[in-house]
C-alpha positions in Angstrom: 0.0 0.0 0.0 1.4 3.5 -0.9 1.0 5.9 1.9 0.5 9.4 -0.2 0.6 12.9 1.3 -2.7 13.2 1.7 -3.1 9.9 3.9 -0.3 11.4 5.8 -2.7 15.1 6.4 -5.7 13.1 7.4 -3.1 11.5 9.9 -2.0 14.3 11.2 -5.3 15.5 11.5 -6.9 13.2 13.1 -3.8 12.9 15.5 -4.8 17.2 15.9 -8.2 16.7 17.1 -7.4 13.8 19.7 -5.0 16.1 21.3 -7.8 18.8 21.7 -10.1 16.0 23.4 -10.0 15.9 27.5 -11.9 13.1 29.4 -11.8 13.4 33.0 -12.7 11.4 36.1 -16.3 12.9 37.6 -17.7 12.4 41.3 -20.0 9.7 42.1 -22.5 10.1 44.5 -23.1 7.3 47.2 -24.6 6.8 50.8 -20.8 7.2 52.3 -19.7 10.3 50.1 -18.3 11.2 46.6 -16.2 8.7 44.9 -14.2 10.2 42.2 -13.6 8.5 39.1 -15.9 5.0 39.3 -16.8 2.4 41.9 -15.9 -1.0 42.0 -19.3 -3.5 41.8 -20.3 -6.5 42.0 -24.1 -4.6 42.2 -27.7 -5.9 41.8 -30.1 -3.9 40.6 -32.6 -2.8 42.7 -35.0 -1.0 40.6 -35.6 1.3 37.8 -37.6 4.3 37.6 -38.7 6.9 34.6 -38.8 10.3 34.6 -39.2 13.6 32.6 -38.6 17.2 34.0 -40.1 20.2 31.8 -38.2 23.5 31.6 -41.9 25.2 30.9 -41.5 28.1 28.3 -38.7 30.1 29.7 -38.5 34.2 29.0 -34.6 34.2 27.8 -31.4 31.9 27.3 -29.1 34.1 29.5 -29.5 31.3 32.9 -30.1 27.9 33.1 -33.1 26.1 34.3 -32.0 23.7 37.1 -34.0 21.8 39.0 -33.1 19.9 42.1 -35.3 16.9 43.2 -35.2 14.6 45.9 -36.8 11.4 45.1 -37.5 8.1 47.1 -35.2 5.2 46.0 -34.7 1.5 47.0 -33.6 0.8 50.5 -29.8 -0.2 49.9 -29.0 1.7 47.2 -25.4 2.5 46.7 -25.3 4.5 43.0 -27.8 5.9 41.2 -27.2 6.1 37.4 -29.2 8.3 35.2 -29.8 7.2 31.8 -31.1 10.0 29.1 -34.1 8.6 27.0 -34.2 11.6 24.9 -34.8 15.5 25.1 -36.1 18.6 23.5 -34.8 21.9 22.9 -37.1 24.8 21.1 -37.0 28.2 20.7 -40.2 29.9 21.1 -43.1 28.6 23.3 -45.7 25.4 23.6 -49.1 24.4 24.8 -49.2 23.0 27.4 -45.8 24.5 28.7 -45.5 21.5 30.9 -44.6 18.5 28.3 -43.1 16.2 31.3 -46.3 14.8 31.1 -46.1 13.9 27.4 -46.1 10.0 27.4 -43.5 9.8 24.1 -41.9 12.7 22.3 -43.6 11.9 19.2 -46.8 13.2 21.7 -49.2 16.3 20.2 -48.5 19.5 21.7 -48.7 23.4 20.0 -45.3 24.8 18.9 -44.8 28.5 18.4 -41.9 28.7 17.0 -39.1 31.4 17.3 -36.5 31.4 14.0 -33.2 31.7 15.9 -29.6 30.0 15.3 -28.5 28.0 17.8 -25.4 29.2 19.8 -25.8 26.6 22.4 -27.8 24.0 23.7 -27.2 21.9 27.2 -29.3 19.1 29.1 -27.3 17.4 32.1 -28.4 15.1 34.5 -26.7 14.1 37.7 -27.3 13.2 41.0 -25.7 15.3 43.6 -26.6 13.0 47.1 -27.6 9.7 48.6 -28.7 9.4 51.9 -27.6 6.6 54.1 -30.0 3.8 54.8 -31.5 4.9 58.5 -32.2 2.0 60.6 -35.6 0.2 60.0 -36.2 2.3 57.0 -37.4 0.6 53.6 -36.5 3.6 51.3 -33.5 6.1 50.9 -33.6 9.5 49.6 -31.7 10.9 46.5 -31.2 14.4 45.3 -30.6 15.2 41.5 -30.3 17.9 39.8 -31.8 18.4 36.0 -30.4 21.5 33.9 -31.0 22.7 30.8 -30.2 26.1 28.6 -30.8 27.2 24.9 -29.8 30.4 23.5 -28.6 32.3 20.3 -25.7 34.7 20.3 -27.8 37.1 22.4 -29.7 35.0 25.2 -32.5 37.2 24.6 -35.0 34.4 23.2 -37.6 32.4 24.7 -37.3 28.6 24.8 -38.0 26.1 26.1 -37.3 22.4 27.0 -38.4 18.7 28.0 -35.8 15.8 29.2 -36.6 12.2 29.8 -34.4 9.6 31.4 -34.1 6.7 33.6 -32.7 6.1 36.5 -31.1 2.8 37.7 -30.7 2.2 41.2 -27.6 -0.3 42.8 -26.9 -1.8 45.1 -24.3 -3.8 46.6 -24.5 -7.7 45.5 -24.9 -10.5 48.9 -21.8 -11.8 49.1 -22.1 -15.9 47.8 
């Protein structure tokens, strides 16, 4: 095979844009504290639950919707993991504002539209606490936290926004 000068460009290139990536370790949240970087199973699954949080119509991009939620989960749970489904971003406004009741996102709702370019767009899910297991109890609380943000070069335009996910909840495996 003759390696020409443009197989040795693309090369180069592709070498170029692996150097500008940066993966990181995160926290993860569990019962004892953040763990940075991953924790070590063997887990079980203890349950799964589906959500969806509406942004409504928001008046601007220039701040984020966040939402923080605590939500029951499985006695013994050690990590939660959220799992994104889908989501929608849209400039403009829709009826009803609050789609986190749409069952599937091909669901009917009004869109009025707003022609803007997108200069950014952001959904994040992540849980931010788990409590300990309290003695006698048969659930644990969880706190997450949904965000969400769409704007143009200016921030100035009204959007707005739906996010559906999962969440998985682990726990540790009885030892054989």
């Amino acid at each position: 095979m003759r390696v020409t000068l443009l197989h040795k460009a693309a090369a180069a290139a592709a070498l170029a844009l692996l150097a500008g990536c940066s993966t990181s370790p995160r926290e993860i949240q569990t019962p004892t504290g953040a763990i940075r970087g991953q924790v070590n199973g063997p887990f079980v699954v203890l349950g799964v639950a589906s959500r969806a949080t509406s942004s409504l119509n928001r008046p601007n991009g220039m701040t984020a919707f966040i939402q923080t939620v605590r939500i029951d989960v499985p006695a013994g749970t050690e990590v939660v993991v959220p799992a994104l489904i889908g989501w929608d971003l849209g400039y403009g406004s829709t009826l009803p504002a609050d789609l986190s009741g749409q069952v599937t996102p091909e669901s009917t709702f009004t869109w009025t539209p707003t022609d803007r370019s997108l200069g950014m767009a952001r959904v994040d899910i992540s849980v931010t606490d788990i409590d300990a297991l309290a003695p006698g109890a048969t659930t644990q609380s969880a706190t997450l936290r949904i965000g969400m943000q769409l704007a143009d070069s200016h921030g100035d335009d009204p959007w707005w926004g739906v996010v559906r996910y999962q969440l998985i909840f682990l726990g540790r495996a009885p030892a054989p």
